[in-house]
C-alpha positions in Angstrom: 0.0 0.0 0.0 2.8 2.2 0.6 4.9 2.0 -2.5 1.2 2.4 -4.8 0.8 5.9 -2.7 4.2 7.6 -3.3 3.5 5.6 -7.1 0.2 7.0 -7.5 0.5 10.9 -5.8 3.7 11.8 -8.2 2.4 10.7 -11.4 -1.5 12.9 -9.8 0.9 16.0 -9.3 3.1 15.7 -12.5 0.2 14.6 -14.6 -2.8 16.8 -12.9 -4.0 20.1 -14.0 -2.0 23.3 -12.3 1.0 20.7 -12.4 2.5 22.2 -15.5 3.3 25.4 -13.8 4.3 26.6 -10.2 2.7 29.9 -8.8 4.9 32.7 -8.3 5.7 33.7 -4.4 3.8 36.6 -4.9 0.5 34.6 -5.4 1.0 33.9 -1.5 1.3 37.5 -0.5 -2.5 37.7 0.9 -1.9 34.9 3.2 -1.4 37.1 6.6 0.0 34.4 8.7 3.8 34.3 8.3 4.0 30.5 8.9 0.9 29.5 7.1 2.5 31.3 4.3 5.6 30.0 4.2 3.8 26.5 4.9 1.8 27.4 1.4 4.5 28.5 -0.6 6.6 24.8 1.0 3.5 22.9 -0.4 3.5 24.7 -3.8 7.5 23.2 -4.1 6.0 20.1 -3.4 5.0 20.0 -6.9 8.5 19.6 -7.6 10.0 17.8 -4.5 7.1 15.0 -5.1 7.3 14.4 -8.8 9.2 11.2 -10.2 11.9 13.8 -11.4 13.2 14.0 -7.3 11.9 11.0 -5.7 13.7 8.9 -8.3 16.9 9.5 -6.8 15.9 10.2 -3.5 15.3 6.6 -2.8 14.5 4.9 0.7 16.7 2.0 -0.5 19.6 1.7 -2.0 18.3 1.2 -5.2 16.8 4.0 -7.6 13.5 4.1 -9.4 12.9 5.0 -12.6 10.8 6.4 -15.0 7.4 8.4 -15.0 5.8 5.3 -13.2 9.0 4.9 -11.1 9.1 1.4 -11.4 12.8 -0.1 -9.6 15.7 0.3 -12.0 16.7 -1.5 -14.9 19.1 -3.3 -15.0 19.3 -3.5 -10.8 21.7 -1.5 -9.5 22.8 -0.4 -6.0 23.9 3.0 -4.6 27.5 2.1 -3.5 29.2 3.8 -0.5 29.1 7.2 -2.3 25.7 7.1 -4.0 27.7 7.0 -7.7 26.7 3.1 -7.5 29.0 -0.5 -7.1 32.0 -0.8 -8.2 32.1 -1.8 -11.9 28.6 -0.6 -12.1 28.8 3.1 -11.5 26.1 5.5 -12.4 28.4 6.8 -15.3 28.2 3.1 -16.3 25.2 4.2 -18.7 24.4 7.5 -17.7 26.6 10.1 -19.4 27.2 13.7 -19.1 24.1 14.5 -21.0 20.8 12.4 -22.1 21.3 10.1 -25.3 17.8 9.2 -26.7 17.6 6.0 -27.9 17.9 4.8 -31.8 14.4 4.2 -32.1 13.4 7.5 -30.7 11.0 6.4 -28.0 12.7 7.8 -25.2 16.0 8.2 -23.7 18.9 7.4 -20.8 18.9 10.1 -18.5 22.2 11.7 -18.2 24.5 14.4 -16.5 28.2 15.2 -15.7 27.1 14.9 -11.6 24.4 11.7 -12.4 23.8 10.2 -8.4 21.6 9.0 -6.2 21.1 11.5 -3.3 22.5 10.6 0.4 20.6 8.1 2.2 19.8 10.8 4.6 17.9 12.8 2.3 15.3 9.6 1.3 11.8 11.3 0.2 10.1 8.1 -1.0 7.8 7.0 1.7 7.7 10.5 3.4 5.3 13.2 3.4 5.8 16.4 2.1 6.0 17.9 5.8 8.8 15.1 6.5 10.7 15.9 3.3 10.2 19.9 3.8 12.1 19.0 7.5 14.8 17.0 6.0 15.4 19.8 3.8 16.0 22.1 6.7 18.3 20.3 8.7 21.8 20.4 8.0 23.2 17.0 9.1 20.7 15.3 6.5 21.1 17.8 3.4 24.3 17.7 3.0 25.3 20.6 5.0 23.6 23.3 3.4 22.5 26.4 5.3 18.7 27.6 4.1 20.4 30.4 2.2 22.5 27.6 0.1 19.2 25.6 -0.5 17.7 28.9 -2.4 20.9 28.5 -4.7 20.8 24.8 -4.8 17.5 24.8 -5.7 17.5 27.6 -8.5 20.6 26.9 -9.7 22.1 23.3 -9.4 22.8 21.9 -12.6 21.7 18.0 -11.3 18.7 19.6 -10.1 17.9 21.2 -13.3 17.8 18.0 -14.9 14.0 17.6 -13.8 13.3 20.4 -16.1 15.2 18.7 -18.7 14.9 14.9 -18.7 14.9 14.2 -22.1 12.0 12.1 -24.1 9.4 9.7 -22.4 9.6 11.9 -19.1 7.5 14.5 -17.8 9.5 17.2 -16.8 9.1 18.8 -13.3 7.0 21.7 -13.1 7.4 24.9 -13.6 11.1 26.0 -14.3 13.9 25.7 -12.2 14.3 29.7 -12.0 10.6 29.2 -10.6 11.4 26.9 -8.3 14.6 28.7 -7.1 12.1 32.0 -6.5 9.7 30.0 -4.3 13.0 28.5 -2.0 13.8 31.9 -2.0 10.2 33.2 -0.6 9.9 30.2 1.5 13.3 30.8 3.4 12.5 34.5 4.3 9.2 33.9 5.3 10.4 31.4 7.6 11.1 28.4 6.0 7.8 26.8 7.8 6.7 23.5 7.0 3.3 22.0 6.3 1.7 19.4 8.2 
Protein backbone atom coordinates (compact mmCIF):
# COMPACT_ATOMS: atom_id res chain seq x y z
CA UNK A 1 0.00 0.00 0.00
CA UNK A 2 2.82 2.24 0.56
CA UNK A 3 4.91 2.00 -2.55
CA UNK A 4 1.19 2.41 -4.76
CA UNK A 5 0.81 5.88 -2.71
CA UNK A 6 4.23 7.55 -3.35
CA UNK A 7 3.53 5.57 -7.13
CA UNK A 8 0.25 7.01 -7.51
CA UNK A 9 0.47 10.87 -5.82
CA UNK A 10 3.67 11.80 -8.18
CA UNK A 11 2.41 10.70 -11.39
CA UNK A 12 -1.45 12.95 -9.81
CA UNK A 13 0.93 15.95 -9.34
CA UNK A 14 3.07 15.68 -12.50
CA UNK A 15 0.21 14.61 -14.61
CA UNK A 16 -2.79 16.78 -12.86
CA UNK A 17 -4.01 20.13 -13.98
CA UNK A 18 -1.97 23.34 -12.35
CA UNK A 19 1.01 20.66 -12.36
CA UNK A 20 2.52 22.24 -15.45
CA UNK A 21 3.34 25.38 -13.76
CA UNK A 22 4.26 26.63 -10.21
CA UNK A 23 2.68 29.90 -8.77
CA UNK A 24 4.93 32.69 -8.34
CA UNK A 25 5.69 33.73 -4.44
CA UNK A 26 3.79 36.61 -4.92
CA UNK A 27 0.55 34.61 -5.38
CA UNK A 28 0.96 33.86 -1.52
CA UNK A 29 1.32 37.55 -0.46
CA UNK A 30 -2.51 37.67 0.88
CA UNK A 31 -1.92 34.93 3.16
CA UNK A 32 -1.36 37.09 6.64
CA UNK A 33 -0.03 34.44 8.67
CA UNK A 34 3.77 34.26 8.32
CA UNK A 35 4.03 30.53 8.95
CA UNK A 36 0.93 29.49 7.10
CA UNK A 37 2.50 31.35 4.30
CA UNK A 38 5.59 30.03 4.21
CA UNK A 39 3.76 26.55 4.89
CA UNK A 40 1.81 27.37 1.44
CA UNK A 41 4.49 28.51 -0.65
CA UNK A 42 6.59 24.80 0.98
CA UNK A 43 3.45 22.95 -0.36
CA UNK A 44 3.54 24.66 -3.80
CA UNK A 45 7.46 23.22 -4.10
CA UNK A 46 5.96 20.13 -3.44
CA UNK A 47 4.98 20.01 -6.94
CA UNK A 48 8.48 19.57 -7.59
CA UNK A 49 10.04 17.77 -4.46
CA UNK A 50 7.12 14.95 -5.10
CA UNK A 51 7.26 14.40 -8.81
CA UNK A 52 9.18 11.25 -10.19
CA UNK A 53 11.89 13.75 -11.44
CA UNK A 54 13.24 13.99 -7.34
CA UNK A 55 11.95 11.00 -5.73
CA UNK A 56 13.75 8.87 -8.33
CA UNK A 57 16.86 9.53 -6.82
CA UNK A 58 15.88 10.21 -3.53
CA UNK A 59 15.25 6.59 -2.75
CA UNK A 60 14.51 4.91 0.71
CA UNK A 61 16.66 1.98 -0.47
CA UNK A 62 19.65 1.66 -1.99
CA UNK A 63 18.25 1.24 -5.18
CA UNK A 64 16.75 3.97 -7.64
CA UNK A 65 13.46 4.13 -9.41
CA UNK A 66 12.87 4.98 -12.61
CA UNK A 67 10.79 6.43 -15.03
CA UNK A 68 7.37 8.37 -14.95
CA UNK A 69 5.83 5.30 -13.19
CA UNK A 70 8.97 4.86 -11.06
CA UNK A 71 9.10 1.35 -11.43
CA UNK A 72 12.81 -0.11 -9.63
CA UNK A 73 15.66 0.34 -12.04
CA UNK A 74 16.68 -1.55 -14.92
CA UNK A 75 19.06 -3.34 -14.96
CA UNK A 76 19.33 -3.47 -10.78
CA UNK A 77 21.65 -1.47 -9.46
CA UNK A 78 22.76 -0.42 -6.03
CA UNK A 79 23.92 3.01 -4.60
CA UNK A 80 27.49 2.13 -3.47
CA UNK A 81 29.20 3.77 -0.48
CA UNK A 82 29.10 7.24 -2.32
CA UNK A 83 25.71 7.14 -4.00
CA UNK A 84 27.66 6.95 -7.69
CA UNK A 85 26.73 3.09 -7.55
CA UNK A 86 29.04 -0.45 -7.07
CA UNK A 87 32.05 -0.79 -8.20
CA UNK A 88 32.06 -1.79 -11.87
CA UNK A 89 28.56 -0.64 -12.07
CA UNK A 90 28.79 3.10 -11.51
CA UNK A 91 26.05 5.50 -12.45
CA UNK A 92 28.38 6.81 -15.27
CA UNK A 93 28.19 3.14 -16.34
CA UNK A 94 25.21 4.17 -18.66
CA UNK A 95 24.42 7.46 -17.72
CA UNK A 96 26.63 10.07 -19.38
CA UNK A 97 27.19 13.71 -19.11
CA UNK A 98 24.05 14.45 -21.00
CA UNK A 99 20.84 12.38 -22.06
CA UNK A 100 21.34 10.11 -25.31
CA UNK A 101 17.79 9.20 -26.68
CA UNK A 102 17.63 5.95 -27.86
CA UNK A 103 17.94 4.76 -31.78
CA UNK A 104 14.38 4.15 -32.08
CA UNK A 105 13.38 7.52 -30.68
CA UNK A 106 11.02 6.37 -28.02
CA UNK A 107 12.72 7.81 -25.16
CA UNK A 108 16.01 8.22 -23.65
CA UNK A 109 18.94 7.36 -20.81
CA UNK A 110 18.93 10.06 -18.52
CA UNK A 111 22.17 11.68 -18.24
CA UNK A 112 24.50 14.41 -16.50
CA UNK A 113 28.25 15.17 -15.66
CA UNK A 114 27.09 14.86 -11.58
CA UNK A 115 24.39 11.69 -12.42
CA UNK A 116 23.82 10.17 -8.38
CA UNK A 117 21.58 9.03 -6.17
CA UNK A 118 21.08 11.50 -3.29
CA UNK A 119 22.49 10.61 0.42
CA UNK A 120 20.60 8.12 2.17
CA UNK A 121 19.81 10.83 4.64
CA UNK A 122 17.88 12.77 2.29
CA UNK A 123 15.33 9.55 1.27
CA UNK A 124 11.77 11.33 0.23
CA UNK A 125 10.12 8.07 -0.98
CA UNK A 126 7.83 7.03 1.74
CA UNK A 127 7.66 10.47 3.41
CA UNK A 128 5.31 13.24 3.40
CA UNK A 129 5.77 16.40 2.08
CA UNK A 130 5.99 17.90 5.80
CA UNK A 131 8.84 15.09 6.53
CA UNK A 132 10.67 15.86 3.35
CA UNK A 133 10.21 19.88 3.84
CA UNK A 134 12.13 18.99 7.52
CA UNK A 135 14.84 17.00 6.00
CA UNK A 136 15.44 19.77 3.81
CA UNK A 137 16.04 22.11 6.73
CA UNK A 138 18.27 20.26 8.67
CA UNK A 139 21.80 20.37 8.02
CA UNK A 140 23.24 16.99 9.10
CA UNK A 141 20.72 15.30 6.50
CA UNK A 142 21.09 17.83 3.43
CA UNK A 143 24.34 17.69 2.96
CA UNK A 144 25.29 20.60 5.03
CA UNK A 145 23.60 23.29 3.41
CA UNK A 146 22.46 26.44 5.28
CA UNK A 147 18.68 27.56 4.10
CA UNK A 148 20.41 30.36 2.16
CA UNK A 149 22.54 27.60 0.14
CA UNK A 150 19.22 25.63 -0.55
CA UNK A 151 17.75 28.86 -2.43
CA UNK A 152 20.90 28.53 -4.68
CA UNK A 153 20.76 24.81 -4.81
CA UNK A 154 17.48 24.81 -5.66
CA UNK A 155 17.46 27.59 -8.47
CA UNK A 156 20.58 26.91 -9.74
CA UNK A 157 22.07 23.32 -9.41
CA UNK A 158 22.77 21.92 -12.57
CA UNK A 159 21.69 18.04 -11.28
CA UNK A 160 18.68 19.56 -10.12
CA UNK A 161 17.94 21.16 -13.27
CA UNK A 162 17.80 18.02 -14.89
CA UNK A 163 14.04 17.55 -13.80
CA UNK A 164 13.31 20.42 -16.08
CA UNK A 165 15.21 18.73 -18.67
CA UNK A 166 14.91 14.89 -18.68
CA UNK A 167 14.88 14.21 -22.12
CA UNK A 168 12.03 12.08 -24.13
CA UNK A 169 9.39 9.72 -22.44
CA UNK A 170 9.62 11.87 -19.07
CA UNK A 171 7.55 14.54 -17.78
CA UNK A 172 9.53 17.22 -16.76
CA UNK A 173 9.10 18.78 -13.27
CA UNK A 174 6.97 21.74 -13.12
CA UNK A 175 7.37 24.94 -13.57
CA UNK A 176 11.05 26.02 -14.25
CA UNK A 177 13.90 25.65 -12.15
CA UNK A 178 14.27 29.67 -11.99
CA UNK A 179 10.59 29.24 -10.61
CA UNK A 180 11.42 26.93 -8.35
CA UNK A 181 14.57 28.75 -7.14
CA UNK A 182 12.06 32.05 -6.48
CA UNK A 183 9.74 29.98 -4.26
CA UNK A 184 12.99 28.54 -2.04
CA UNK A 185 13.77 31.86 -1.98
CA UNK A 186 10.17 33.19 -0.60
CA UNK A 187 9.91 30.20 1.46
CA UNK A 188 13.34 30.78 3.45
CA UNK A 189 12.48 34.47 4.27
CA UNK A 190 9.24 33.87 5.34
CA UNK A 191 10.36 31.40 7.61
CA UNK A 192 11.13 28.38 6.03
CA UNK A 193 7.82 26.85 7.81
CA UNK A 194 6.68 23.45 7.04
CA UNK A 195 3.35 21.99 6.35
CA UNK A 196 1.67 19.43 8.23
Amino acid sequence: ALIASVIILPLSIARGGEASGLKPASAFAGIADRNARSAAIFTEMGKVLMSPRCLNCHPRTDSPTQGDAMLLHSPPVTRGPDGFGAAGMECATCHGPRNAAFGNGGGSVPGNPKWHLAPRSMAWQGLTLGQICAVIKDRTKNGGLSLEQLIDHNGKDELVGWGWKPGPGRVPASGTQAEFGALTKAWVESGAACPK
